[in-house]
C-alpha positions as CSV (number, residue, x, y, z in Angstrom):
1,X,129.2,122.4,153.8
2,X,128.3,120.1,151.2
3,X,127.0,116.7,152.3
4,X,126.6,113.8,149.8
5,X,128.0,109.9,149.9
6,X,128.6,110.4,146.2
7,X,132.4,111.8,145.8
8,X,131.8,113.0,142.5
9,X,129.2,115.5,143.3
10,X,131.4,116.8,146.4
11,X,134.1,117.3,144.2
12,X,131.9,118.8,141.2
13,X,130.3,121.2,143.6
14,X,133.5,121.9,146.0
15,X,135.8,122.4,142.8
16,X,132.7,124.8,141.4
17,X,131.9,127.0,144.3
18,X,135.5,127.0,145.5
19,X,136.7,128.8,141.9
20,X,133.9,131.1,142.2
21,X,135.7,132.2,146.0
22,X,133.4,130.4,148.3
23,X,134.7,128.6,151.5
24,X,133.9,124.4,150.8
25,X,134.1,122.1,153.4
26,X,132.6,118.5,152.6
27,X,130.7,115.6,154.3
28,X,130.5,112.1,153.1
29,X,126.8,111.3,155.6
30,X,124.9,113.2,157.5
31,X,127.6,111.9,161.6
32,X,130.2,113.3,159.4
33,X,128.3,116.5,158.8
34,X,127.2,116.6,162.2
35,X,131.6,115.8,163.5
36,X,132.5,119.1,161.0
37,X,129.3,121.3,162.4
38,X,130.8,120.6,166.1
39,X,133.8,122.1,165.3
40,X,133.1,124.9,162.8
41,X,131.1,127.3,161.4
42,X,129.0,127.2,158.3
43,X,126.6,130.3,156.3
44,X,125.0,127.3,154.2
45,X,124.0,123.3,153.8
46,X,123.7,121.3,151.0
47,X,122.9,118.2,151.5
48,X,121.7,114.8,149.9
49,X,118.9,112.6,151.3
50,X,119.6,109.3,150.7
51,X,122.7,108.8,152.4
52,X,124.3,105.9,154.0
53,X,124.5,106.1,158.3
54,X,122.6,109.3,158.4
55,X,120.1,110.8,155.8
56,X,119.3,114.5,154.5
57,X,116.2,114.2,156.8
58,X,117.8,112.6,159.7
59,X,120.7,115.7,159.4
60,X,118.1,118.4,159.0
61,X,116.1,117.0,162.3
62,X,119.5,117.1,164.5
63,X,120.8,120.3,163.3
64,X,117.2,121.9,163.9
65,X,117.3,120.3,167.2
66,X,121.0,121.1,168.1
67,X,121.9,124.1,166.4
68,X,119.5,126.8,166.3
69,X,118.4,128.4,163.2
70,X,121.1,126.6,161.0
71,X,118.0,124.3,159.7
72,X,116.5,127.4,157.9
73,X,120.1,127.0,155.9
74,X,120.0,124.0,154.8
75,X,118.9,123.0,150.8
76,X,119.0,119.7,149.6
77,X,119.9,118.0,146.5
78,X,118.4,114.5,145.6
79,X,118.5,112.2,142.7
80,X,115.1,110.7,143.2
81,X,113.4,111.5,146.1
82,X,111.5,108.8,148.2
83,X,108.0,109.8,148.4
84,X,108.9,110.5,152.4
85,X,111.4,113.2,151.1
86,X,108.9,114.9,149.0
87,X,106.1,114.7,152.2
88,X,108.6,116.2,154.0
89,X,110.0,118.8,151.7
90,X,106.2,119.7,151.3
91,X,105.3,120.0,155.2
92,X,108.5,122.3,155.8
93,X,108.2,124.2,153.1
94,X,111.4,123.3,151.7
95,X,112.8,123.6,148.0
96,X,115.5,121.2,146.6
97,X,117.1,120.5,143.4
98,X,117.1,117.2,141.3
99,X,120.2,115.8,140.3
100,X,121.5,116.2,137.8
101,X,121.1,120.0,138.3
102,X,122.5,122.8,136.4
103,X,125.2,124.8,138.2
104,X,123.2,128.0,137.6
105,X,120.1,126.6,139.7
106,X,122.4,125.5,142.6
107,X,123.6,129.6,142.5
108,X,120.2,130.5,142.1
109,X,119.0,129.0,145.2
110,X,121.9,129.5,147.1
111,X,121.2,133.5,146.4
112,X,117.7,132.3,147.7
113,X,119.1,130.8,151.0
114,X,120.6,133.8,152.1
115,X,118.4,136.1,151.2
């Protein structure tokens, strides 16, 4: 599931891992993310921060609270983290990837993710 209020980094990313035989599903916000992850399924996250109606951090939060184990999933993307993002990248232990990223880094820690 990729999460992101900018369409031309769903599409980039949908159009990229869908080619390379992955299953995409996207999200425009985190309540969006949160209507699809009531309904279906999903191996992996990727998710923005700053989004409009529901943030990165906000999603993270819910789905650690609502859907067990799906949090450890989750890798977020940013253009330029808020220094509350990087506090709390830090205190989770969490990496991410700065936008613009190259596709090979997104595959790289995707292999991470479900290692």
């Amino acid at each position: 599931l990729v999460v992101d209020d900018d369409a031309v980094i769903r599409a980039f990313i949908h159009e990229t891992l869908s080619e390379m035989g992955y299953a995409v599903d996207v999200a425009e916000n985190g309540l969006k993310a949160l209507q699809k992850l009531e309904c279906n399924t999903y191996d992996l996250i990727i998710s923005d921060i700053q989004m409009p109606e529901m943030d990165g951090i906000s999603l993270y939060r819910k789905v650690k609270e609502d859907f067990f184990g799906l949090e450890k999933k989750i890798m977020f993307i940013t253009g330029n983290p808020p220094l509350e993002a990087l506090l709390f990248f830090k205190e989770n232990n969490i990496n991410y990837l700065t936008k613009p990223f190259a596709i090979s880094n997104l595959l790289n820690q995707m292999d991470y993710m479900f290692c």
